[in-house]
PATI-836094 format. One record per atom (N, C-alpha, C): residue in three letters; y, x, z. Coordinates in steps of 0.02 Angstrom, whole numbers, padded with zeros to 5 digits, always signed. Layout:
! PATI-836094
AlaYXZ ...
***
This chain:
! PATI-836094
Unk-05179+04831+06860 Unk-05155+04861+06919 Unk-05127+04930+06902 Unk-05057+04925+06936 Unk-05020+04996+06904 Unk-05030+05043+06948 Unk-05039+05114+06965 Unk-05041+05161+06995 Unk-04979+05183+07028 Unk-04957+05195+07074 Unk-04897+05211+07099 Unk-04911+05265+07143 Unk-04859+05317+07140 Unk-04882+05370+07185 Unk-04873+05355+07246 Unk-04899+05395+07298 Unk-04891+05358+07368 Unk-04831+05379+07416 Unk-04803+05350+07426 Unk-04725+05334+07485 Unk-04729+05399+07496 Unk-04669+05440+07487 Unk-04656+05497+07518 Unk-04669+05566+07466 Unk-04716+05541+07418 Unk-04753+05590+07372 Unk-04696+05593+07293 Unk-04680+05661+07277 Unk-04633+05665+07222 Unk-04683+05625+07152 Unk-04653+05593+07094 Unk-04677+05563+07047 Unk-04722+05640+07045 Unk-04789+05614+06973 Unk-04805+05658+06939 Unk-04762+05713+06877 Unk-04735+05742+06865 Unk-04698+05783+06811 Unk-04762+05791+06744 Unk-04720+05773+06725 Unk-04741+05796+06659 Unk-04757+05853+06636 Unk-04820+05856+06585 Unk-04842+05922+06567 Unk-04790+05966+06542 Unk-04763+06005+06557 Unk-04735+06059+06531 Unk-04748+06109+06453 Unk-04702+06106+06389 Unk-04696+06162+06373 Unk-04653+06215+06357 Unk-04677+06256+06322 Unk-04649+06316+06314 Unk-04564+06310+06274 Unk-04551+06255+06259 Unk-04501+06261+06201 Unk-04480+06333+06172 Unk-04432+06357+06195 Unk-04407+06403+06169 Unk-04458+06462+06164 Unk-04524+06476+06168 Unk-04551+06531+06156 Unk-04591+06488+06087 Unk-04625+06430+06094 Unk-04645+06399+06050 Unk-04579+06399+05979 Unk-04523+06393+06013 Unk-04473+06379+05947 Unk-04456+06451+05910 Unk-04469+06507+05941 Unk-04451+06567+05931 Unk-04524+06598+05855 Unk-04600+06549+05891 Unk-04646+06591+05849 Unk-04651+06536+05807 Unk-04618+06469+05790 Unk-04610+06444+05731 Unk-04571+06476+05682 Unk-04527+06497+05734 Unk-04477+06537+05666 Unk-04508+06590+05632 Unk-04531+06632+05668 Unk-04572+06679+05640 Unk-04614+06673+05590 Unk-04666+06624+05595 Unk-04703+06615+05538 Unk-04657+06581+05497 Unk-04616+06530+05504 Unk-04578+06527+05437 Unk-04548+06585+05391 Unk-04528+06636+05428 Unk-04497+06696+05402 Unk-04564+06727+05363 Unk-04607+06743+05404 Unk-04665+06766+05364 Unk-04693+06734+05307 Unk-04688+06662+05327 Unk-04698+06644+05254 Unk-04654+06623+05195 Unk-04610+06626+05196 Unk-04541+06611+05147 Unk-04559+06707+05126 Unk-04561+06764+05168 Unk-04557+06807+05123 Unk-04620+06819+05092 Unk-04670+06801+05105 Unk-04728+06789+05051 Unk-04726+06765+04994 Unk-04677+06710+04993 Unk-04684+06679+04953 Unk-04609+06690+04891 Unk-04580+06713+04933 Unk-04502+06750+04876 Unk-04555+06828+04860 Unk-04578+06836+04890 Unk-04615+06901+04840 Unk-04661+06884+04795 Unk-04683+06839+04806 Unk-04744+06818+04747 Unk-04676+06793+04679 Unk-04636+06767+04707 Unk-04588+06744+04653 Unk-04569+06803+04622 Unk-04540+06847+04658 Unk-04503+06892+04620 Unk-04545+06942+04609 Unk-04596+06916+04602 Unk-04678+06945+04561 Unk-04667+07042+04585 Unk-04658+07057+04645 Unk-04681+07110+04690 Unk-04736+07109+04675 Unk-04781+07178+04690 Unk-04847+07225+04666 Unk-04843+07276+04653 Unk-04882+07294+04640 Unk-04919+07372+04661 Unk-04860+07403+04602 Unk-04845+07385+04555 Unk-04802+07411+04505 Unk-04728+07407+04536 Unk-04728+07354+04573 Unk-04642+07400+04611 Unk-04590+07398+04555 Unk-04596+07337+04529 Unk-04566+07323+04478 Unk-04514+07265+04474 Unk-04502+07228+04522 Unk-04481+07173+04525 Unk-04423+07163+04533 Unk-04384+07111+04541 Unk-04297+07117+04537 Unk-04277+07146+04600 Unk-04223+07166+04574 Unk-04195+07209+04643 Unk-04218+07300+04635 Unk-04240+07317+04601 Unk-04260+07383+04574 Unk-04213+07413+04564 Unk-04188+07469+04599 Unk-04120+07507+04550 Unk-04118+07534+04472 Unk-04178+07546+04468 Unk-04212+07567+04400 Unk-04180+07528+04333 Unk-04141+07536+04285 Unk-04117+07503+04226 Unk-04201+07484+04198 Unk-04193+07420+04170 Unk-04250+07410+04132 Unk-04328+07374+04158 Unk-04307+07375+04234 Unk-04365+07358+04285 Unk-04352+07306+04317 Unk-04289+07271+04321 Unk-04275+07208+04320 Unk-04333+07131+04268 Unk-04310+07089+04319 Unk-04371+07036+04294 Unk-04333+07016+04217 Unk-04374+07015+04182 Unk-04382+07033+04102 Unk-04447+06979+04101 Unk-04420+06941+04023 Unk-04464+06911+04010 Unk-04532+06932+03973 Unk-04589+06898+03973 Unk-04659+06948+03954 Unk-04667+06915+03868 Unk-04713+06911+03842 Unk-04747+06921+03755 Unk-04746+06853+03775 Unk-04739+06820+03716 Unk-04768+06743+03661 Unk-04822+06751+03661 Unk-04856+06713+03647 Unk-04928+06703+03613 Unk-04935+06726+03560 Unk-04898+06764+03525 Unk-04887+06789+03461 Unk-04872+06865+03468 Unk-04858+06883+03558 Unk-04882+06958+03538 Unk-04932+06983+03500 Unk-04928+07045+03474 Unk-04981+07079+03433 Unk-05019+07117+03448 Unk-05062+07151+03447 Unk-05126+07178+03507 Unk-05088+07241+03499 Unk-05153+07295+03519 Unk-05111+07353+03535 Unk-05129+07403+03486 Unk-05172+07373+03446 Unk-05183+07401+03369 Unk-05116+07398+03321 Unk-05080+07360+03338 Unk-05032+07364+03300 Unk-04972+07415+03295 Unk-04958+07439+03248 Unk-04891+07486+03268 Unk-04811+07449+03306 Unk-04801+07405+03316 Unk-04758+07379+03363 Unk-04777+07303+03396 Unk-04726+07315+03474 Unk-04749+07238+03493 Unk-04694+07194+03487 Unk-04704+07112+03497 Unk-04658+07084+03479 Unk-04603+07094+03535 Unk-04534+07067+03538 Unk-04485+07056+03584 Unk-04514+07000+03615 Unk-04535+07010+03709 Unk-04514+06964+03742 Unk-04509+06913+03721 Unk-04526+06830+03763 Unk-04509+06788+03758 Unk-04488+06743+03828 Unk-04468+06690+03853 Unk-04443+06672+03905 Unk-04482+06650+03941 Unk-04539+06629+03917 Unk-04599+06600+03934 Unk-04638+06629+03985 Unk-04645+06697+03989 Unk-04692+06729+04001 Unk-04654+06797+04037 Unk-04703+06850+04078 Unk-04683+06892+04104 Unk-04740+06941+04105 Unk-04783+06953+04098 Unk-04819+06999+04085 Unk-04862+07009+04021 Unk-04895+07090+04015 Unk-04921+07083+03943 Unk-04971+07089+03961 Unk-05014+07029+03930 Unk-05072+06996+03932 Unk-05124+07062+03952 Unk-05107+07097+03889 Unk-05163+07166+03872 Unk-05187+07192+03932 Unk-05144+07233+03965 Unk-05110+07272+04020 Unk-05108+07241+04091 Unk-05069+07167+04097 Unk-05059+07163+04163 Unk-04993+07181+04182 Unk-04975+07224+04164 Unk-04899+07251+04173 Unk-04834+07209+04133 Unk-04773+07218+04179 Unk-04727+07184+04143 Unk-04688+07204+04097 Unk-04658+07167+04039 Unk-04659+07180+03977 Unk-04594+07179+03977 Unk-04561+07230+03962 Unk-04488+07227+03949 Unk-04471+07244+03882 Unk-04417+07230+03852 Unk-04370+07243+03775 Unk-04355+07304+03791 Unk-04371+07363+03720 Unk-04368+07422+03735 Unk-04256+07431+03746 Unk-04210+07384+03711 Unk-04148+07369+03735 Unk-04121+07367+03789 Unk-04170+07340+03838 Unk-04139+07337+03918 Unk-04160+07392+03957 Unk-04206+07465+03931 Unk-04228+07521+03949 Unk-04147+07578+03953 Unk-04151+07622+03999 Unk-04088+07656+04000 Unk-04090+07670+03918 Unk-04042+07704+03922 Unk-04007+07735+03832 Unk-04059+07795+03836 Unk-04059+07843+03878 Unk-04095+07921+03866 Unk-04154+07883+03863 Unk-04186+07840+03861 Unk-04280+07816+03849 Unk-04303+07787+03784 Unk-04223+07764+03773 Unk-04231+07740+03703 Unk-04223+07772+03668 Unk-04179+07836+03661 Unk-04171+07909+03614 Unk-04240+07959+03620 Unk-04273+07935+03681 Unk-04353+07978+03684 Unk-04398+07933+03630 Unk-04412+07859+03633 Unk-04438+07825+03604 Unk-04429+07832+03527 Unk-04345+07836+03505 Unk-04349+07856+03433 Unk-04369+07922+03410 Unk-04368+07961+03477 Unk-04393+08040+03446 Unk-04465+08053+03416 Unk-04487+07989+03475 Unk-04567+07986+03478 Unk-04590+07944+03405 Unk-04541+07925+03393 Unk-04575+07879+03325 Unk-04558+07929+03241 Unk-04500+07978+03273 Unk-04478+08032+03202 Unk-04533+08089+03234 Unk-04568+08111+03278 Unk-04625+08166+03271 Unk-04573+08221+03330 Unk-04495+08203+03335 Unk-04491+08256+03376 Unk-04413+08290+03354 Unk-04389+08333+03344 Unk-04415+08389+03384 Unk-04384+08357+03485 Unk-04440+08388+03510 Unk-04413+08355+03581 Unk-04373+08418+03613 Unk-04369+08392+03661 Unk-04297+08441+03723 Unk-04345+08485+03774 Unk-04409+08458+03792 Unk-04451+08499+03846 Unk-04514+08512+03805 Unk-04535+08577+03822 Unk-04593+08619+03792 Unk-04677+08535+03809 Unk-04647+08535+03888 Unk-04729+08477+03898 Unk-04738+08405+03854 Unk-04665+08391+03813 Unk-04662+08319+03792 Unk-04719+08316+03737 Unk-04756+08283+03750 Unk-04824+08265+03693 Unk-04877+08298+03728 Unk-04881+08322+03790 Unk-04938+08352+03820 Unk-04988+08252+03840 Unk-05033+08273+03841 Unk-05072+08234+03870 Unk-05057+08224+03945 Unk-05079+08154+03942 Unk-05038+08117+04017 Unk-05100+08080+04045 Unk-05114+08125+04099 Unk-05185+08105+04128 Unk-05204+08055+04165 Unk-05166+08019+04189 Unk-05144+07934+04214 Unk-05202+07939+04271 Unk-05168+08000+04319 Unk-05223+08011+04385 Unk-05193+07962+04439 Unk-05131+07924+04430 Unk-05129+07892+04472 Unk-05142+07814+04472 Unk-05172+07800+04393 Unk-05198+07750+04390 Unk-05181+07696+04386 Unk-05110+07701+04378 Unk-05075+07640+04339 Unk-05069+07595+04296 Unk-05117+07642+04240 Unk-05111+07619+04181 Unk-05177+07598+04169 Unk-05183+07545+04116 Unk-05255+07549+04092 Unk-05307+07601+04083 Unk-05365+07595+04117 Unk-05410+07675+04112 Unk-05421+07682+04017 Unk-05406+07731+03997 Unk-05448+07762+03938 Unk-05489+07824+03936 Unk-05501+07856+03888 Unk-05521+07912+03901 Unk-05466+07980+03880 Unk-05483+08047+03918 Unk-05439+08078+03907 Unk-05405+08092+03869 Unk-05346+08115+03849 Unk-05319+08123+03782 Unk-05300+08068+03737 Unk-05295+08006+03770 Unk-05282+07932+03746 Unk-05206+07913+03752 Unk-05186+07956+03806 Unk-05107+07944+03830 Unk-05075+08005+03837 Unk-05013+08005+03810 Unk-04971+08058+03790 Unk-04883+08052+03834 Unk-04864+08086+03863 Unk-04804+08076+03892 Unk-04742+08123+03862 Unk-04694+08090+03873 Unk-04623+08128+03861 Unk-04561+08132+03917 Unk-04516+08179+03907 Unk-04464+08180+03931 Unk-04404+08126+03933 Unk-04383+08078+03999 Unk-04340+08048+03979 Unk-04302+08089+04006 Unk-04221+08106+03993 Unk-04165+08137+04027 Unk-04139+08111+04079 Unk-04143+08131+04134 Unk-04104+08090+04201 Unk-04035+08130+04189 Unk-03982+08092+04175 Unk-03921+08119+04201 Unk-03919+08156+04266 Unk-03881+08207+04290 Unk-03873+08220+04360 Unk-03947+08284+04389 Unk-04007+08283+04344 Unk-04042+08320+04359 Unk-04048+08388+04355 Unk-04071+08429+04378 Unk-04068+08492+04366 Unk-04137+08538+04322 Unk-04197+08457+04335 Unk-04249+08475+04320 Unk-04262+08426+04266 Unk-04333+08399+04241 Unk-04362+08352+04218 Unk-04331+08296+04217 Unk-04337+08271+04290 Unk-04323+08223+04332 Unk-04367+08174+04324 Unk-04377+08112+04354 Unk-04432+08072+04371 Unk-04434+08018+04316 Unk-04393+08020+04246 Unk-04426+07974+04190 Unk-04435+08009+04120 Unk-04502+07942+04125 Unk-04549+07956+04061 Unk-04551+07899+04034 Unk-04579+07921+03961 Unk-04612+07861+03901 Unk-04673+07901+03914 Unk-04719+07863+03910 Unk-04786+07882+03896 Unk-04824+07841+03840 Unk-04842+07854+03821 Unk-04876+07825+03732 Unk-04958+07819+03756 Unk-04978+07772+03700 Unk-05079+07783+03709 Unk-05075+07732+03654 Unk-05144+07748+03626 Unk-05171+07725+03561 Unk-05113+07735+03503 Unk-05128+07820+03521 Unk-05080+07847+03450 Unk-05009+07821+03431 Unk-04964+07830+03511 Unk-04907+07805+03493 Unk-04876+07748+03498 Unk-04949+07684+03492 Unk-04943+07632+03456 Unk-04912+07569+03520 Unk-04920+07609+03589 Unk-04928+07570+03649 Unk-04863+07646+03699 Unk-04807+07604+03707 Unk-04760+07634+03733 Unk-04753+07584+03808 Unk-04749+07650+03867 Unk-04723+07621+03923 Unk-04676+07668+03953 Unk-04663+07645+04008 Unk-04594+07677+04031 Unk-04600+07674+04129 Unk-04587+07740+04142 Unk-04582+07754+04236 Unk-04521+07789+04246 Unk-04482+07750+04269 Unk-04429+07787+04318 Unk-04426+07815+04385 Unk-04498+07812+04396 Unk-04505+07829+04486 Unk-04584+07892+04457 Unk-04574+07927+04408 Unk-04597+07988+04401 Unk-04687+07961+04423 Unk-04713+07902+04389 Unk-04766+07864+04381 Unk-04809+07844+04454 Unk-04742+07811+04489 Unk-04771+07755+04524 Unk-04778+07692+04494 Unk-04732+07696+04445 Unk-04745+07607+04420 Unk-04712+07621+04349 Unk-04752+07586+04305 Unk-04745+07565+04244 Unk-04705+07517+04221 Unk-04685+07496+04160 Unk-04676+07432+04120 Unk-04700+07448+04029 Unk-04732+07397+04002 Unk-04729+07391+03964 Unk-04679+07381+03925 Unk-04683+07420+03848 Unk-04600+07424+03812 Unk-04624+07391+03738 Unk-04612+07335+03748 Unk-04588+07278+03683 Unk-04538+07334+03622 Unk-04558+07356+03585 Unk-04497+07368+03525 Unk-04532+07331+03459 
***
């Protein structure tokens, strides 16, 4: 026995929804999550390092082989395709080649003893903002990179630790690091 509404009485309507407010907060979380997930790709983090950086050298760069060499060693290997960060560190590993030109003329200064361009280059680099692997004081040493266009310092460095042997590089005056493969 079928139910029929009674003579005179409008059908029942159907439950009602929201469409367009419902279709509006699907989109949303899709947006929210597609950019979750293009940032995890383009490996965003606290290092502020990821593609799209104006920074020469901070572009996504491939990380060490399995055949990097620890940090005892006096150089690390070049990059491989495989990989994107250095194991050691955590940080991403770039070819000291794809670093501007003035970082790489600090880097060879740093490997002939000098003579450098600023009185502070070889001062101890107290890594208060914690970027870097903790050591103890006097473990990490920073230098002058030349910013074209500056009047001062300006905001890049090589910074060295374990005697030289461990070179990184900040263009944002040590918000964010990269490890430097030479």
């Amino acid at each position: 026995m079928s139910q029929e509404a009674p003579r005179g009485a409008a059908p029942a309507e159907a439950p009602r929804t929201r469409g367009p407010r419902n279709a509006v907060v699907a989109v949303a979380l899709l947006a929210l999550v597609l950019v979750v997930v293009l940032t995890r790709l383009v490996g965003g983090g606290p290092e502020g390092t990821g593609p799209g950086s104006a920074e020469p050298g901070t572009s996504a760069s491939p990380a060490p082989s399995s055949s990097a060499t620890s940090s005892r060693s006096a150089t690390t290997r070049a990059p491989s395709a495989a990989a994107t960060r250095d194991p050691e560190t955590g940080l991403r590993l770039v070819a000291l080649s794809s670093l501007p030109r003035e970082a790489q003329q600090t880097v060879a200064l740093v490997e002939r003893g000098g003579p450098f361009p600023y009185r502070q280059d070889g001062a101890t680099f107290g890594n208060r903002e914690r970027r870097l692997p903790s050591h103890p004081s006097g473990w990490y040493r920073e230098y002058t990179v030349v910013t074209p266009g500056e009047d001062d310092r300006g905001p890049r460095r090589i910074v060295t630790g374990d005697d030289d042997r461990q070179v990184f590089y900040t263009g944002d005056h040590y918000g964010s690091f990269v490890r430097v493969a030479r």
